[in-house]
Every structure is written in C-alpha cells, then in structure tokens.
SEMARTI-186752 format. One record per atom (N, C-alpha, C): x, y, z; atom name; residue number from 1. Coordinates in Angstrom, 3 decimals. Layout:
BEGIN
(r (X; Y; Z); "CA"; NUM);
...
This chain:
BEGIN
(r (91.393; 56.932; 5.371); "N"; 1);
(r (90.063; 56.571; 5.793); "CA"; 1);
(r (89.789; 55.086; 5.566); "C"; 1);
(r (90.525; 54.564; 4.642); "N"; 2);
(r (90.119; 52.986; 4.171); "CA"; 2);
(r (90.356; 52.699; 5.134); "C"; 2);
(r (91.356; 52.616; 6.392); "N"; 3);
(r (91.849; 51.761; 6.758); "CA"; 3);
(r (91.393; 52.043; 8.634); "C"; 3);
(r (90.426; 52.728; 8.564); "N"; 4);
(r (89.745; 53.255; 9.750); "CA"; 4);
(r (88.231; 52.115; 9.938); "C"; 4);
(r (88.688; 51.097; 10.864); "N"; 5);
(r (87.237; 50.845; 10.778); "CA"; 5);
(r (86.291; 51.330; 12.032); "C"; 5);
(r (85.149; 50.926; 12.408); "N"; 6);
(r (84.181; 51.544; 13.196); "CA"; 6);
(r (84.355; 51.582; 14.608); "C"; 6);
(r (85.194; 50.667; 15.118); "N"; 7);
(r (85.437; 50.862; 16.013); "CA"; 7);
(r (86.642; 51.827; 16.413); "C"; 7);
(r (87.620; 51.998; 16.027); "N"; 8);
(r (88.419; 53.013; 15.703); "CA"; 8);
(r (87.562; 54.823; 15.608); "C"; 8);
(r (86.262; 54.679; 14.669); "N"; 9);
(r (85.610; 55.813; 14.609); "CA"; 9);
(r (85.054; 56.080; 15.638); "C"; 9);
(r (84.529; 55.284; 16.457); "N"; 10);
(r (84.097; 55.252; 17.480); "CA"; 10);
(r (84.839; 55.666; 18.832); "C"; 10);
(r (85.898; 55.370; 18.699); "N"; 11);
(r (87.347; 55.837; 19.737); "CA"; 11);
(r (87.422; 57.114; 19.483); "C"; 11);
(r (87.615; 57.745; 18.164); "N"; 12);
(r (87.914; 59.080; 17.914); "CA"; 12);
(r (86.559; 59.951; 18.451); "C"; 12);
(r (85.760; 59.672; 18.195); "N"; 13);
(r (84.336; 60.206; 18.778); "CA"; 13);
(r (83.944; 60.411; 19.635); "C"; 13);
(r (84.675; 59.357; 20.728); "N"; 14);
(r (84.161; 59.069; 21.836); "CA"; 14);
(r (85.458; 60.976; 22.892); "C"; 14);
(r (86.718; 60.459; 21.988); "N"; 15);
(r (87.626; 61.302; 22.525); "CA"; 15);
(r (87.311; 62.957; 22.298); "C"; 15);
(r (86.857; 62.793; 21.134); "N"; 16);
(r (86.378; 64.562; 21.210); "CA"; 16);
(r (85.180; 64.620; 21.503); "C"; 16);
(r (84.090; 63.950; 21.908); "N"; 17);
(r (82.860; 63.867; 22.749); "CA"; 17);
(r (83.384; 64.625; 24.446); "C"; 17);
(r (84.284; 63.553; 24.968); "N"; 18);
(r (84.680; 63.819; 26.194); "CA"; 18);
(r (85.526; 65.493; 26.355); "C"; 18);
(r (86.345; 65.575; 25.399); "N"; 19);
(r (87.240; 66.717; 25.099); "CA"; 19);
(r (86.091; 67.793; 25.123); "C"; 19);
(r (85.131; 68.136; 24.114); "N"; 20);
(r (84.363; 69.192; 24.122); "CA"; 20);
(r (83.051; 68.472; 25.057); "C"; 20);
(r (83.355; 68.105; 26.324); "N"; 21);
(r (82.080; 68.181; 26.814); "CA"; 21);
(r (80.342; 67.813; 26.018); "C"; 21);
(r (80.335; 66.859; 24.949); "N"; 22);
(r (79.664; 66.756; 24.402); "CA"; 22);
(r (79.103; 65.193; 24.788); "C"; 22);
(r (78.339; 64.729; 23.264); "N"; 23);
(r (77.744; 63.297; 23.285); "CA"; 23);
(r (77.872; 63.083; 21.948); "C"; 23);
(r (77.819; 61.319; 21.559); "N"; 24);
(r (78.293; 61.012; 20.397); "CA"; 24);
(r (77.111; 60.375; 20.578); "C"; 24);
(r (76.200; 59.649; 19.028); "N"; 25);
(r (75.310; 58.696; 19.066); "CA"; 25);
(r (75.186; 58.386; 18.053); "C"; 25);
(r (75.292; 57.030; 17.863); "N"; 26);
(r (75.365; 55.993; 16.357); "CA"; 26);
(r (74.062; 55.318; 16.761); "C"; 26);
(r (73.013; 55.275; 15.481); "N"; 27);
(r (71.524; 54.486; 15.712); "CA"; 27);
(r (71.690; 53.973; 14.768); "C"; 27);
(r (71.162; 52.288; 14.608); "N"; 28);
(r (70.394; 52.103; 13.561); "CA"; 28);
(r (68.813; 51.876; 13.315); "C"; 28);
(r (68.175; 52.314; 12.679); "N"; 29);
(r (67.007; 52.420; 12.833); "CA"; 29);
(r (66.469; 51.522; 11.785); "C"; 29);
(r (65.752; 50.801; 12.209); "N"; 30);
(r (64.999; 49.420; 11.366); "CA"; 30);
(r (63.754; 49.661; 10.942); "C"; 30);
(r (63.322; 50.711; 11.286); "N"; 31);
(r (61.731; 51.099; 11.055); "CA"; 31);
(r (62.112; 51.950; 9.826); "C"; 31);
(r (63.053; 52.128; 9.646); "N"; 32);
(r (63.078; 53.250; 8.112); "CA"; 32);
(r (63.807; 51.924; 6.754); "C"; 32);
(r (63.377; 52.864; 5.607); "N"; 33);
(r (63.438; 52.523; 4.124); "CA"; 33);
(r (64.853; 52.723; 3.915); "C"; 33);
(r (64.872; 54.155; 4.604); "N"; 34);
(r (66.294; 54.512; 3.725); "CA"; 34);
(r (67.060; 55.287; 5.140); "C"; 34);
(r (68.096; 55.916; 4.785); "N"; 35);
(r (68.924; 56.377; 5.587); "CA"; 35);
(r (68.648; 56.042; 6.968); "C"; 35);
(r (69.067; 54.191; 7.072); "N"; 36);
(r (68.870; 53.788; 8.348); "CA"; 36);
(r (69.937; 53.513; 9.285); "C"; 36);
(r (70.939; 55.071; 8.934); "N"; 37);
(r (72.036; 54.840; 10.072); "CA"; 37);
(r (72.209; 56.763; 10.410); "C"; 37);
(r (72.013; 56.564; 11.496); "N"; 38);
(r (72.260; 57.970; 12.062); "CA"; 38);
(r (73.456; 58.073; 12.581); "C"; 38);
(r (74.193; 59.362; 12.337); "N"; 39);
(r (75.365; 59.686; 13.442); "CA"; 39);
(r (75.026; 61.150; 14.010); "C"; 39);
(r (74.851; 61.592; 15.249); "N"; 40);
(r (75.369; 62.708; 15.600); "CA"; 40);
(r (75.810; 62.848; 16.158); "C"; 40);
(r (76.739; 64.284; 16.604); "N"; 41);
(r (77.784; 64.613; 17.531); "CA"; 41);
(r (77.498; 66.146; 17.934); "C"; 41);
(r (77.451; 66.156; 19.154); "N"; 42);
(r (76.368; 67.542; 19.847); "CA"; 42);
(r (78.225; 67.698; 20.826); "C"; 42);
(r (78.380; 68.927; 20.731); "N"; 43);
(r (79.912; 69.476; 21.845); "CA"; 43);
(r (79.404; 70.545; 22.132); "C"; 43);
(r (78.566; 70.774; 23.206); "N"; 44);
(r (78.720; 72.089; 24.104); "CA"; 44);
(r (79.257; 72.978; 24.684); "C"; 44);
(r (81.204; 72.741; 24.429); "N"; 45);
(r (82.184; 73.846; 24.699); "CA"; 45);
(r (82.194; 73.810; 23.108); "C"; 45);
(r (82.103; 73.758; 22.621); "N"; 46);
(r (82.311; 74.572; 20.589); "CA"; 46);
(r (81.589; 74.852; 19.909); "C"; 46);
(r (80.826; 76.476; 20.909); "N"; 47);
(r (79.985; 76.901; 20.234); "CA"; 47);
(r (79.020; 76.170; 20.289); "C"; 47);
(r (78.274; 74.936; 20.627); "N"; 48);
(r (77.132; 74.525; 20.390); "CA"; 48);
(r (76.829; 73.429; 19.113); "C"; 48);
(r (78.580; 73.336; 18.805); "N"; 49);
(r (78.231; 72.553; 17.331); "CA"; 49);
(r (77.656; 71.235; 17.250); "C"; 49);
(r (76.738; 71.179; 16.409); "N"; 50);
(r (75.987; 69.429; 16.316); "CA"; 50);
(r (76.446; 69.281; 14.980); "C"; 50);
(r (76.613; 68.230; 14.671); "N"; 51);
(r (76.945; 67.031; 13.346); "CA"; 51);
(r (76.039; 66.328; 13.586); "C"; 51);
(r (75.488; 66.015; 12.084); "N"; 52);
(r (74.581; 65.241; 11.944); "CA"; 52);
(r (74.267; 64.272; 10.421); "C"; 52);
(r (74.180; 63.353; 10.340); "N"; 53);
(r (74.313; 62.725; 8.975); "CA"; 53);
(r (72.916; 61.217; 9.331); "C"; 53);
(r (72.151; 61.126; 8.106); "N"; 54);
(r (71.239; 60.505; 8.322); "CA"; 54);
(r (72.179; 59.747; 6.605); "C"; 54);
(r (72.527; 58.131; 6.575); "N"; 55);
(r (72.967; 58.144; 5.500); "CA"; 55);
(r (72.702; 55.587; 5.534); "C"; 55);
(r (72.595; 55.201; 4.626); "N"; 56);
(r (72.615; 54.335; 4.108); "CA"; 56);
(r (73.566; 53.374; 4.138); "C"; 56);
(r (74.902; 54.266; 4.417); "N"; 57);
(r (76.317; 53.809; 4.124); "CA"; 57);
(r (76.867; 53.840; 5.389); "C"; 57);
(r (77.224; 53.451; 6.354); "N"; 58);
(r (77.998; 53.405; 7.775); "CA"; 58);
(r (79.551; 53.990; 7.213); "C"; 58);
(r (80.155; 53.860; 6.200); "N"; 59);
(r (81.135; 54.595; 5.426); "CA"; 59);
(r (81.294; 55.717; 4.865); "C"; 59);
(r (79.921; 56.171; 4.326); "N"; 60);
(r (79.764; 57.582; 3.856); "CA"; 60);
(r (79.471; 58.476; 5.273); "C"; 60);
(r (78.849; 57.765; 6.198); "N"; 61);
(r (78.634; 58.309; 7.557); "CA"; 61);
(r (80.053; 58.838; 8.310); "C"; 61);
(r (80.744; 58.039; 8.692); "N"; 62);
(r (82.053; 58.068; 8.713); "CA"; 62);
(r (82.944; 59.174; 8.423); "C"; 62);
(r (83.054; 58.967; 6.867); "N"; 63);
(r (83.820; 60.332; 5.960); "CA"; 63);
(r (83.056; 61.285; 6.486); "C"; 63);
(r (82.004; 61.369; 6.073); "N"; 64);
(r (80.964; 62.986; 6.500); "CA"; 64);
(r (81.698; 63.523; 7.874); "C"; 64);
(r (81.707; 62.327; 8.772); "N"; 65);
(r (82.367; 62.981; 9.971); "CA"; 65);
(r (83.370; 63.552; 9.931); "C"; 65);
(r (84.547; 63.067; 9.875); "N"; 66);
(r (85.691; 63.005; 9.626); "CA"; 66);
(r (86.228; 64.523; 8.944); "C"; 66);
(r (85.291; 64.495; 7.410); "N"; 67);
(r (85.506; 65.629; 6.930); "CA"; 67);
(r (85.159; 66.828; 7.518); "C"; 67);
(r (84.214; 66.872; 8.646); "N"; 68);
(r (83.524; 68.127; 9.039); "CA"; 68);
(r (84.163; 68.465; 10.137); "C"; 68);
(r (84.660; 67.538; 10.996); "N"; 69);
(r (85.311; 67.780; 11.952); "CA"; 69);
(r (86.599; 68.946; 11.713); "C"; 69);
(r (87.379; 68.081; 10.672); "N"; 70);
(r (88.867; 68.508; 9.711); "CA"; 70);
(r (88.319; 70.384; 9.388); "C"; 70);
(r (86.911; 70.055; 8.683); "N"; 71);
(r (86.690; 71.390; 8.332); "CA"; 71);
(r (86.429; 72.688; 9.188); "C"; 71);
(r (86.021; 72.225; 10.455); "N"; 72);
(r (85.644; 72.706; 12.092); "CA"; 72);
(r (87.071; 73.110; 12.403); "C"; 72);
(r (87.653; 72.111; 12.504); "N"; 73);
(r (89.424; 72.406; 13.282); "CA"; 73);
(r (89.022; 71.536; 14.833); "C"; 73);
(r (88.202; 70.550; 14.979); "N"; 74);
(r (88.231; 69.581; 15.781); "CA"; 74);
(r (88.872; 68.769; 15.636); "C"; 74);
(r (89.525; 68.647; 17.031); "N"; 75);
(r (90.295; 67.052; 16.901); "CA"; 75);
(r (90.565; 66.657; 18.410); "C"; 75);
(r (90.793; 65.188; 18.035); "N"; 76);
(r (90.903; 64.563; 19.556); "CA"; 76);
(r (91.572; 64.933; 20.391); "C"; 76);
C-alpha cells in the first residue's frame, strides 16, 4: 500500500467501476471541519454494493478501500 499513490488508486477504481458497471467518486469538501475527503464506490452488477468512507486522511481512505474490496472478493 505504501507504495500506491492516488493516482494509481484511482486507476484501480476506475477499472472495477467500469468492470461492475458502477461509479467511483473522490470529493473534497471544504465546507466541513472534519472528514473532508469522501470516497465512494456504488457497482450495480455486485449485488448493489456501495463503499463508502468519509475520512481526514486521503491514506486511511485508500486502505479502507482496498481492504474492503480484498474483503468483498473484488478486483480489477
């Protein structure tokens, strides 16, 4: 994971976005205090699954993905 940066995450996202018929969306939101980076990931052929992480860290955002995906059995 160290060695994954955002644009790279963004490639992988983009590939199982397209794969499960879904949408990927990275915000940052400036009007908030705290958890001012959103990720979600909505795939409408898998079951309906959404990911979602509201987090501070563009890195902890990241892992969260990464790990849930792994834990799903998604992959690019």
């Amino acid at each position: 994971m160290n060695s994954v940066g955002l644009e790279e995450f963004i490639q992988v996202l983009e590939l199982v976005a397209m794969k499960n018929k879904g949408f990927f969306i990275f915000k940052v939101d400036g009007e908030r205090e705290r958890n001012i980076y959103t990720f979600i990931l909505n795939m409408s052929t898998s079951n309906d699954v959404v990911i979602r992480k509201d987090t501070d860290s563009m890195r902890e955002g990241m892992e969260y993905f990464f790990s849930e995906l792994e834990r799903l059995g998604i992959y690019p």
